[in-house]
Phi, psi and omega in degrees: 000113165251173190232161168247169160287124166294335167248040161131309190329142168280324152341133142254131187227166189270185188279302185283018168252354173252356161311321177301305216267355176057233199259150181337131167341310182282344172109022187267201171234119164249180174243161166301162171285008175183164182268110146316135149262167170241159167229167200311310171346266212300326163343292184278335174281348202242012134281115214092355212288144159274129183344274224271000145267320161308302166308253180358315177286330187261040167250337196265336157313323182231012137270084202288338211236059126221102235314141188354273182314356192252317198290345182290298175294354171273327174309296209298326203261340174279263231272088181270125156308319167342251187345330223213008179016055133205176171292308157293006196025349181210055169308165183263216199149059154009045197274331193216154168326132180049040198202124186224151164259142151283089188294088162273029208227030196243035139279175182001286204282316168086053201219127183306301175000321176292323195308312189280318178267352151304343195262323166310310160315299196285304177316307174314282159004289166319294193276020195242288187278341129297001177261349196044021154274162168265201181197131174251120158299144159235112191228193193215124151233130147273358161151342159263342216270339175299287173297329179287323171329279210310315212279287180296008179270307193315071158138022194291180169245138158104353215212107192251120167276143178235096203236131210252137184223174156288083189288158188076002179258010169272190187274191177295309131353259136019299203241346178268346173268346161291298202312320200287311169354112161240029167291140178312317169308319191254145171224107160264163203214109230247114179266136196279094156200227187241179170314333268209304173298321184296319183306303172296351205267289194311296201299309175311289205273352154279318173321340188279102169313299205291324180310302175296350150273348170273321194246024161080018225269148169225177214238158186239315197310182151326344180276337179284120242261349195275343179271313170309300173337295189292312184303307170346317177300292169322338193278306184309291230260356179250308207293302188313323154315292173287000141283354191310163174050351170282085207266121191220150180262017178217102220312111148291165213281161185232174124250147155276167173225107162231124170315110168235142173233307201225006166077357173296326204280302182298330152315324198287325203285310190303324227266348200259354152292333170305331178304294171140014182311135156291064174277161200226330178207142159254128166248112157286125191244079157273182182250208181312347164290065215258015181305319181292327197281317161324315184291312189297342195260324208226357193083344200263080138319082196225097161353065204287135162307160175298337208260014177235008168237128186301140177232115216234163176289002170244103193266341167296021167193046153267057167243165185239344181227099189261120197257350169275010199259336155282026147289302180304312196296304175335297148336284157325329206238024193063347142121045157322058187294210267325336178283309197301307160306324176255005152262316168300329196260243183342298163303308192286346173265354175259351176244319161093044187178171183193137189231143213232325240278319180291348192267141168310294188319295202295005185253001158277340173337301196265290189289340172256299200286314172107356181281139163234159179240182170204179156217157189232163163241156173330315185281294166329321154300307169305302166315296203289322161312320204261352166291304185316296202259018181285317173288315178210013126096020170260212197166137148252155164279191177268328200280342183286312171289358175267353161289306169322302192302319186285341207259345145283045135235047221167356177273129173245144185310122163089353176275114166324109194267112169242146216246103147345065161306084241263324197172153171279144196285016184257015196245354184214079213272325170343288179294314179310308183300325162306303180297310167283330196058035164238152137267177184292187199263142187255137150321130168284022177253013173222013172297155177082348219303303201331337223237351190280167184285131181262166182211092175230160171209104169300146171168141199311128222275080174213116187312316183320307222288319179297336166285355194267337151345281203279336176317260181007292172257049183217358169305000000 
């Protein structure tokens, strides 16, 4: 299995050398040169499978250069009841006839983010001490992506995280399980702008070569292909789950629901239709941050400035430059990097849009691709909170109600709905209390988080000053 560039690049690479490198030379992303398929066999063979053998069967679709038994055993050592407190590590949850939560959120962090990024961890690791090298992370969060980063990073051998946030825009929460971290390995670095700016920092200074090859730097986010890979699994391990016991000669079909801000978790959803998974809708849920549900509606990619992204109560999707989404357009556009590259490159920097609305492609969206969209608002996320749990006695966070919300505008009679569950509602506890007048029930391993002593450093949204940063302690 090799992988390409979304704009082009000529390099063909093996899994573990862009596992290291996050993105591509050209400034692209990458992908395989083609989607393993599956068929009904394998379908029926990797139903009942335990989570951390299903992983193994589809990670080995696309890892070739790490030998069986090492990749069995890096599954089997992530995906633990320990870790993820269950057997199923991603039980389903039943709220209404055909409507389910995935609980992707009982890890570290209490965050989907863990699905991937414990498995990220342990690969590093792996392939670091074969190689006898280190690695500098270097990442962007808008609030989870940050913590699941660090809590699997945290004491590895070879590997110093460097994680870049909005300051003052996560929840509270949010910020006290990054900040309180006093491992030596790890620094966060609270940039005075929105996500977007941070996002822009990591993408400058991976595009920078030599700087990124003297100091080693690799990617944690979504751009990296080894996190998208790993989330794949969960969309195969929820359709087995709401298929259970239904036996057809022909596999039935699912839906998805997924809160998207920056497109990995539904990408992942796209790559395992692309697979051959039998989905039926991807439904996209954004909040007031609508870049994404605009393109689906109107064709029209159109960026936002900082000072036009909203900053709302599910703020892990307070984005405006969704960076896994050119990964889809690749797809979409036949898989054209020169098209790609110049829309991504060139056009977003001089307009900062791109309008799709007239390509024949782009009318494959909805119908080849499987996408549908929405949008939920504050007030919509409060209605949907106090209905979940006024109804079926659940509590949710905000971004799992604006998957909830979109995604009951999108329901078809016999077709199954599964609903993302993203994160726990103590991570957002502010809004849960607005909705409820209560807060959610806290983990006793985080009573208190808010009060421990923190290790931040504020600084400015400027590239220079975050490479002199990471020099400064790579000397």
């Amino acid at each position: 299995m090799l992988y390409v560039s979304t704009r082009g690049h000529a390099d063909r690479k093996h899994f573990c050398e862009i596992l290291l490198e996050g993105l591509a030379p050209d400034g692209g992303l990458y992908l395989p040169e083609s989607y393993p398929k599956v068929n009904e066999a394998m379908l029926a063979k990797w139903r009942g499978l335990p989570y951390h053998a299903l992983a193994f069967e589809i990670l080995s679709l696309y890892i070739d250069d790490i030998p069986a038994e090492d990749l069995k055993a890096i599954c089997r050592k992530t995906y633990t009841q320990d870790v993820f407190g269950s057997a199923e590590i991603v039980p389903l949850k039943p709220l209404e006839e055909g409507v389910y939560l995935e609980a992707l959120s009982n890890g570290p962090t209490l965050a989907f983010k863990d699905m991937a990024m414990q498995l990220l961890g342990n690969l590093f690791e792996y392939e670091l001490a074969r190689r006898g090298e280190e690695l500098n992370i270097l990442g962007a969060t808008s609030g989870d992506t940050g913590s699941a980063a660090e809590y699997a990073m945290r004491g590895k051998k070879g590997v110093r995280v460097f994680m870049t946030s909005p300051n003052g825009r996560m929840s509270p929460f949010q910020q006290a399980q990054m900040f309180s971290l006093q491992d030596e390995n790890i620094h966060n670095l609270a940039v005075e702008g929105v996500f977007d700016d941070c996002q822009d920092i990591v993408k400058a200074v991976s595009n920078d070569l030599d700087f990124k090859r003297k100091y080693r730097i690799g990617t944690v986010n979504s751009i990296n292909w080894a996190r998208l890979v790993a989330q794949v699994v969960y969309y195969f391990a929820g359709y087995f789950q709401a298929t259970s016991g239904r036996v057809q000669a022909i596999p039935e079909k699912v839906r998805f629901a997924v809160p998207s801000g920056n497109f990995g978790n539904i990408c992942a959803g796209h790559v395992a239709r692309m697979m051959g998974l039998p989905i039926d809708k991807l439904v996209l849920g954004t909040n007031e941050n609508d870049v994404l549900d605009e393109f689906f509606r109107t064709g029209v990619y159109r960026v936002r400035s900082s000072a036009d992204t909203h900053e709302t109560s599910s703020p892990s999707m307070d984005i405006s430059k969704a960076s896994n989404f050119e990964r889809f357009v690749f797809d979409l556009l036949g898989r054209d990097g020169a098209r790609v590259k110049s829309l991504f490159g060139e056009q977003l920097s001089a307009t900062g849009k791109f309008d799709l609305g007239a390509d024949p492609a782009f009318r494959q969206a909805g119908p080849r691709y499987g996408f549908v969209s929405g949008k939920s608002t504050h007030a919509d996320r409060l209605a949907t909170i106090r209905d979940t749990h006024k109804r079926f006695g659940v509590t949710i966070d905000t971004h799992t109600a604006d998957g909830l919300k979109v995604a009951r505008s999108h329901l078809q009679p016999g077709v199954p709905m599964i609903v993302l569950e993203t994160a726990q509602p103590i991570k957002f506890a502010g809004t849960i209390v607005e909705a409820l007048g209560h807060e959610p029930e806290r983990p006793a391993k985080f009573e208190g988080i808010e009060a421990l002593p923190r290790r931040v450093t504020v600084i400015a949204p400027d590239v220079r000053a975050i490479k002199d940063f990471i020099s400064a302690r790579c000397a």
